[in-house]
C-alpha positions in Angstrom: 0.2 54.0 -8.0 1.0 55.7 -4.7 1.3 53.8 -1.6 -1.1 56.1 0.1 -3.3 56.6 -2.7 -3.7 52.6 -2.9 -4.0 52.6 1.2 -6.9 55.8 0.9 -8.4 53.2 -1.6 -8.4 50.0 1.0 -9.2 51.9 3.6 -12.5 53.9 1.7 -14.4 49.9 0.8 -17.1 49.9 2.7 -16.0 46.9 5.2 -12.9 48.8 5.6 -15.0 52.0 7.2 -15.3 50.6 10.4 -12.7 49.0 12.4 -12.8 45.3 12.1 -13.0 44.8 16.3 -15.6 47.0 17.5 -17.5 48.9 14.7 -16.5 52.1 15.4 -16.4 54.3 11.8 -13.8 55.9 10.4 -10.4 53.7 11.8 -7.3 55.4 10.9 -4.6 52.2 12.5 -4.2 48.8 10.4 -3.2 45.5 11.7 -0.6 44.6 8.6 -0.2 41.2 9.7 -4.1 40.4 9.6 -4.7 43.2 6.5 -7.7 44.8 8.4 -8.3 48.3 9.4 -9.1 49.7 13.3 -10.0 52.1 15.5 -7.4 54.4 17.7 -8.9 52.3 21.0 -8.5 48.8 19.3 -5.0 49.1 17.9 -3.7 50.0 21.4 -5.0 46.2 22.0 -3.6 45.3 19.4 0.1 46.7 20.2 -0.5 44.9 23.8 -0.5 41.8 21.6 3.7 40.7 20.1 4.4 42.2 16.7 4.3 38.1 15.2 0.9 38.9 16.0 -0.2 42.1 14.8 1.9 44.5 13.5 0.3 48.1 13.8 0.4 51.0 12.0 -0.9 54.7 11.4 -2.8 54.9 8.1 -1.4 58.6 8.0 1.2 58.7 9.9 3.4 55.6 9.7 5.2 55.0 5.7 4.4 52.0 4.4 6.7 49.4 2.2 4.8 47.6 -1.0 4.8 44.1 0.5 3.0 46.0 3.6 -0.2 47.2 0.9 -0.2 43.9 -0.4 -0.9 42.0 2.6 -3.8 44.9 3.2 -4.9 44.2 -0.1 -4.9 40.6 0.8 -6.9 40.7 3.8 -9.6 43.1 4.3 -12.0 43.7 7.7 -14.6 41.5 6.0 -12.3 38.8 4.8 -10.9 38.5 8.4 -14.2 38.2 10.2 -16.0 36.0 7.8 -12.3 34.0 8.3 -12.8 33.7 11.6 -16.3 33.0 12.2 -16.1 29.7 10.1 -14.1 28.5 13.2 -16.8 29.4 15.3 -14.6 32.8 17.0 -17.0 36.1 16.7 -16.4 39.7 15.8 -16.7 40.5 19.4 -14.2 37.9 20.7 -12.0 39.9 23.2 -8.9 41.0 21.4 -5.8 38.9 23.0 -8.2 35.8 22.8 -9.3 36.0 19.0 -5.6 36.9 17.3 -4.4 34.4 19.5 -6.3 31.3 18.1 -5.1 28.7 15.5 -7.3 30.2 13.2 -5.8 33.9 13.2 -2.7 32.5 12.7 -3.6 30.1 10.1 -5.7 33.4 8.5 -1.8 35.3 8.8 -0.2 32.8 7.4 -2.3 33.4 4.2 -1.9 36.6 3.9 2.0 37.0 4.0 1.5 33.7 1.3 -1.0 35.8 -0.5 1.1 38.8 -0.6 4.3 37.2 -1.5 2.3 35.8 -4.7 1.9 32.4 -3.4 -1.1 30.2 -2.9 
């Protein structure tokens, strides 16, 4: 299958219609690192943050590898959230605070495993 075609199919789940920071509909940037979609305004915060972090791309505009649409197909806005409130950090956290906790990196760290075919 395409890479964009898969990526149009990612980004089309409902969860994945509005960015994963601030609702807003329709995001067309991605956070590769966590596997979640965003808004324009959101992924400029989240390019402010090192690219160990959150590596950003255009969902039309950037190419994307393989191992980058499986690590989107491992994560998932809702996946992320849900993640992250089990810790006790909400989908309203401020940006530089939320990816920068034990748990976002603990969430990363399972999806490069994930997408690398490991548990």
């Amino acid at each position: 299958m395409a890479v964009s075609r898969r990526l149009w199919e990612l980004q089309s789940q409902a969860a994945n219609k509005i960015c994963v920071d601030c609702s807003q509909k329709n995001p067309q940037w991605a956070s590769v690192s966590d596997g979640v979609f965003m808004c324009l305004e959101c992924s400029g915060k989240h390019c402010g943050l090192c690219v160990h972090i959150s590596f950003v791309r255009s969902v039309t505009m950037d190419s994307w590898s393989k191992i980058q649409i499986k690590k989107m197909e491992a994560g998932g806005n809702d996946a992320l959230n849900a993640f992250l409130s089990q810790y006790g950090i909400p989908k309203e956290t401020d940006i530089v605070t939320k990816y920068n906790t034990s748990a976002a990196k603990i969430y990363r760290d399972r999806i490069q495993a994930l997408a690398k075919g490991r548990p």
